[in-house]
N, C-alpha and C positions, 0 to 999 in steps of 0.2 A: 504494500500500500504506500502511495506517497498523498503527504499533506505538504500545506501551505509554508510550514516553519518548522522548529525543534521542538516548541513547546504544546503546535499541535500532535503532530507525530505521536509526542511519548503521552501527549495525553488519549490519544486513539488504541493505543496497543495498549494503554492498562484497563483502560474504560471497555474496550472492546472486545479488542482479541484474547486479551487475559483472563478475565471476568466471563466472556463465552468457555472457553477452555475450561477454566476450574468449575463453571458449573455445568459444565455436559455429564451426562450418569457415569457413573464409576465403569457400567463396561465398555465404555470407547474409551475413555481416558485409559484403562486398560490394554486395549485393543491396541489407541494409538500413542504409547509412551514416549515423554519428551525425553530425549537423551542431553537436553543441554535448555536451560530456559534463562532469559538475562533477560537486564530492560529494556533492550532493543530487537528480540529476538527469540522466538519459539523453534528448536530443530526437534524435530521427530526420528525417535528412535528405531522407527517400523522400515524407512525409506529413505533417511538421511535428507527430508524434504523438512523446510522452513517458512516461518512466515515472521514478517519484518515490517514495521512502518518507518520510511523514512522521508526525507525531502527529496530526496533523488535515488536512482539507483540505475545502474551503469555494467555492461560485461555480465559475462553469464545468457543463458535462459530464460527466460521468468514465464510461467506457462499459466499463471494466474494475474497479472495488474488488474488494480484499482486505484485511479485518481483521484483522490478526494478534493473539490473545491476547485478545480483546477482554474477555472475564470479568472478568482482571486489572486492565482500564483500568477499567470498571467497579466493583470492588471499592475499589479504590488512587486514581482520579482520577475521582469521580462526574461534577463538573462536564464532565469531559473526553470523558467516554462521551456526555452531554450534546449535548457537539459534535456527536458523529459520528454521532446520530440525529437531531438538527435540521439538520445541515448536508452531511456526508458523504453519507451514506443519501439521501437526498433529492436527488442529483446525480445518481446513477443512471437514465439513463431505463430503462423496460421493457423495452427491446431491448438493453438491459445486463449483464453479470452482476456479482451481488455475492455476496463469499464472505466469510461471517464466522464464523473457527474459533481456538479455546480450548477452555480448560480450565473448569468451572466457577467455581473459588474461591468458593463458599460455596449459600445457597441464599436469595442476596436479590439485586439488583441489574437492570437492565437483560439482560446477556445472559442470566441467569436464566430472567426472563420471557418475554426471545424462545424462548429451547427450550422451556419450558412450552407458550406459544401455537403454537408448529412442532409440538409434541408430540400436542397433541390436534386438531390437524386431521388426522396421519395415523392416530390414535384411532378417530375418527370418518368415515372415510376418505372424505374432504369429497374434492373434485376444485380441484384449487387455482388461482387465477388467478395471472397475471405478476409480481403483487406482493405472494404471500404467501410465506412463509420453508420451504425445504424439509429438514427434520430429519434428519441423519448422524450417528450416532456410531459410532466407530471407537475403542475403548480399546486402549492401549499393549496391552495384555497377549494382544490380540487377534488380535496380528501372530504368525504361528510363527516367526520371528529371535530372538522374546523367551523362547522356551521352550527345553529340553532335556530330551534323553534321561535319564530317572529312573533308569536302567537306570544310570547310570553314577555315580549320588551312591551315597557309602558310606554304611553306617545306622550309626556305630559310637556 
């Protein structure tokens, strides 16, 4: 996983990945034994396979990404987004998956253009190969959790 900074990162991999891990039932935490756990990093003992959150990540395979927030890294650290499209993104083989989900933050940068380019291939409802980006949006406001009964606000 990559986030926006350091202090997201380690806050994602205790909150998240950590906290998932310790509480899955005793028989896959069994099944799949950490052979090494730090605060950057879960390796499993079953397949010598790892999970990691950092700002960047570079060399190697990676047959799972997820970019957290990426707009932000984009907007706030150009150089940085930078990265994760020369070097991230490019780790990925085909037989991979890569998810990269945010917010806008504005209407210039990198992840911009990727929704743009996602946007009009299913526009033009191209048939997409393994390595073209496939377009979701899902707005907050879109979840019914975020709505209420009108029925119950006062008009005063």
């Amino acid at each position: 996983m990559i986030a926006q900074d350091r202090e997201t990162a380690e806050a994602i991999f205790r909150d998240k990945v950590v906290f998932a891990y310790d509480h899955l039932p005793e028989e896959l935490r069994e099944r799949f034994p950490l052979a090494k756990a730090s605060t950057k990093e879960l390796l499993f003992g079953h397949n010598n396979s790892s999970i990691r959150v950092a700002t960047s990540v570079r060399g190697g395979t990676i047959h799972r990404l997820h970019v957290s927030d990426f707009g932000k890294i984009c907007a706030k650290f150009p150089a940085k987004a930078n990265e994760v499209v020369t070097g991230s993104i490019p780790a990925v083989p085909l037989s991979g998956i890569l998810v990269i989900e945010s917010t806008t933050e504005g209407w210039e940068g990198e992840f911009y253009d990727m929704c743009q380019r996602a946007q009009a291939l299913v526009a033009g409802k191209a048939k997409l190969t393994a390595s073209q980006y496939r377009f979701h949006s899902y707005a907050w406001w879109q979840d019914p959790a975020y709505s209420m009964d009108t029925a119950s606000i006062d008009a005063q």
